[in-house]
N, C-alpha and C positions, 0 to 999 in steps of 0.2 A: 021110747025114743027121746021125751022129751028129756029125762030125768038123765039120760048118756050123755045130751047136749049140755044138760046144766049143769053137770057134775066134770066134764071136758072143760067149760067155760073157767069154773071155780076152782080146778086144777089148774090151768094156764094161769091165773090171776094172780095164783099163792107161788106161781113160779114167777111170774115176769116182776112184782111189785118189789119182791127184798131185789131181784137182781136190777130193777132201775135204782132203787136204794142207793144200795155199794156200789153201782156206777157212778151218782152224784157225787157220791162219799169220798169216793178214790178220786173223781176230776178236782172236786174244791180241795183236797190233802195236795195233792200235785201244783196246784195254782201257788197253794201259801207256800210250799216248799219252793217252787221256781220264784218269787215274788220277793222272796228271802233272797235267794242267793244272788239275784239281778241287786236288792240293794247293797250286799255285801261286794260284789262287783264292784259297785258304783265308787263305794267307800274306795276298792284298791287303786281303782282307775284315778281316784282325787289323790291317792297318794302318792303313786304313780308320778303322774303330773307335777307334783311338788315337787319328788326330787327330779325330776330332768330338770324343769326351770333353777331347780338351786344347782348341777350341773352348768349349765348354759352359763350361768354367772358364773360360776369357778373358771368354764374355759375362757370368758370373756379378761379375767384375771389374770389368768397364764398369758393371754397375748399381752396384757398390759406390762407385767413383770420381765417378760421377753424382750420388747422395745426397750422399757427403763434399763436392763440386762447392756442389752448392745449399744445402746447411748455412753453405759459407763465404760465400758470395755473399751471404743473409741476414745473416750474422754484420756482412759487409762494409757492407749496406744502412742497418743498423740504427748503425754506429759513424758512418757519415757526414753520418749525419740527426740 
């Protein structure tokens, strides 16, 4: 009985130890692959952000060219009348 028990024990052991293994193996491969792709995120998210802010300044241009636009237009109305 004894030698059932130790030989059940030393089966279990040669099964559970590569399978905690490859469990390590495959969570820490998953970590760096997710870890990677959060900084490649990060990078598009900054770039992202660049272009709306360079956006934001073009539309702030378009109003500015808009006003200077209808200034002259008046200017224009006013010298042909």
């Amino acid at each position: 009985m004894n030698q059932t028990l130790l030989v059940a024990i030393i089966t279990g052991l040669c099964t559970a130890i590569p399978c905690i293994i490859s469990t390590i193996f495959t969570n820490n491969t998953r970590e760096a692959i997710q870890s990677e792709r959060l900084s490649n995120m990060s990078i598009k998210i900054d770039d992202l952000s660049t272009k709306v802010d360079k956006l934001a300044d073009f539309d702030k241009r378009i109003s500015l060219l808009e006003q200077e636009l209808e200034i002259i237009n008046k200017k224009l109305e006013r010298s042909t009348s």
